[in-house]
N, C-alpha and C positions, 0 to 999 in steps of 0.2 A: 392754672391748677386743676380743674376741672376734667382735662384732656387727660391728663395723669392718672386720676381716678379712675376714669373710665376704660382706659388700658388696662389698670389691674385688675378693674372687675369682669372686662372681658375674657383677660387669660385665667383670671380662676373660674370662669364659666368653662372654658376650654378644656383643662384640667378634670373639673369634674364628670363632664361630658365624655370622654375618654377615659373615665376611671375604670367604668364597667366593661370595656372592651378589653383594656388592660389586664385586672385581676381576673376576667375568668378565661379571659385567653392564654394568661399565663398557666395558671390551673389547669386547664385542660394540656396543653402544651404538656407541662410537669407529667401528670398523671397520665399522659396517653404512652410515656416510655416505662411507665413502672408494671411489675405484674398487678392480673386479676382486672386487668380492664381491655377492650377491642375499640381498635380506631379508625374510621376511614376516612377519606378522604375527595370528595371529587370535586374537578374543577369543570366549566361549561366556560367555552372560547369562540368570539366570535370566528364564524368559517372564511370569512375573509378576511379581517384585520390579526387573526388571530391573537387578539388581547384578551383578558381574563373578562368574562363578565358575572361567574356566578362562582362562587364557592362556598361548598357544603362540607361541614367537619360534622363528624358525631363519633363519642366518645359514650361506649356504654361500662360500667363499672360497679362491683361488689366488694366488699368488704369494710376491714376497718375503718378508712380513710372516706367514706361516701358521705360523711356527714359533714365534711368538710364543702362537699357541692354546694348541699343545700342553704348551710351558715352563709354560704360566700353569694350564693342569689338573694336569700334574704336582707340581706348587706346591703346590696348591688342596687336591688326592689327602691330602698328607702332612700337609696340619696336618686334615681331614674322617675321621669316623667310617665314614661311610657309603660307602664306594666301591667300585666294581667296575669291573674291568679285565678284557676278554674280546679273543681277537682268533681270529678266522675269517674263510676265504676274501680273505684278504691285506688284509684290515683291521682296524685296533685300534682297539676301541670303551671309553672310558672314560665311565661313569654317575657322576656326586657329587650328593650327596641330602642337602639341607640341611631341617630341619625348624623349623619358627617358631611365633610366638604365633599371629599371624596368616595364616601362609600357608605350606605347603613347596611347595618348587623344587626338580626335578629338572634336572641339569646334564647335558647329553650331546656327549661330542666325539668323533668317527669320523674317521677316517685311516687312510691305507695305513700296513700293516703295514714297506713296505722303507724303509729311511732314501731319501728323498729333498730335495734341496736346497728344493724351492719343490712341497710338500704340497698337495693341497687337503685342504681340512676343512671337516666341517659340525659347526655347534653348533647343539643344539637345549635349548631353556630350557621347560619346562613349570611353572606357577604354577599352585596349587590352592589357590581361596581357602578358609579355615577359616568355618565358620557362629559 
């Protein structure tokens, strides 16, 4: 019985650990096709094997919907090991740092520090793939 438990506490370790990858990838993913936001993209390939080894997303965005980032890192923050909250020169920078079989992702979302009704924010997604 024991072994049993242990499986399911594993996969809900797994679960959670992929929760933040998930919802703000999906988020940005969403948000990077709709207006009033710019997205790019770049990938870094090994020059010999030519596999992927670095991908940079960032997603910079204004209006109604930006407060939606910030709820969804605050989220993300609470159930993540890894995070860091810093705020200088009137913005708050929150890092969540997810680590994987195959790959860690760095989460980054910047915002002004004052409450404002329609924020801008950038989110910046860093993928390092594992050898």
């Amino acid at each position: 019985m024991p072994k049993k438990y242990l499986l399911v506490v594993l996969m809900a370790l797994s679960c959670l650990m992929a929760s933040a990858q998930n919802s703000i990838d999906r988020m940005v993913e969403q948000y990077s096709t709709l207006g009033g936001s710019s997205f790019v993209t770049a990938v870094k390939r090994n020059p010999k094997t030519h596999k992927v080894e670095k991908v940079v997303k960032r997603l910079t965005a204004s209006g109604l919907r930006t407060q939606h980032f910030i709820d969804t890192f605050k989220e993300e923050a609470r159930r993540q090991k890894d995070v860091v909250t810093t705020t200088a020169d009137g913005y708050t920078t929150m890092i969540v740092t997810v680590e994987g079989a195959k790959q860690n992702r760095i989460y980054t979302l910047r915002y002004p520090s004052k409450e404002r009704p329609y924020p801008d924010v950038t989110v910046t997604i860093i993928i390092n793939m594992k050898r």
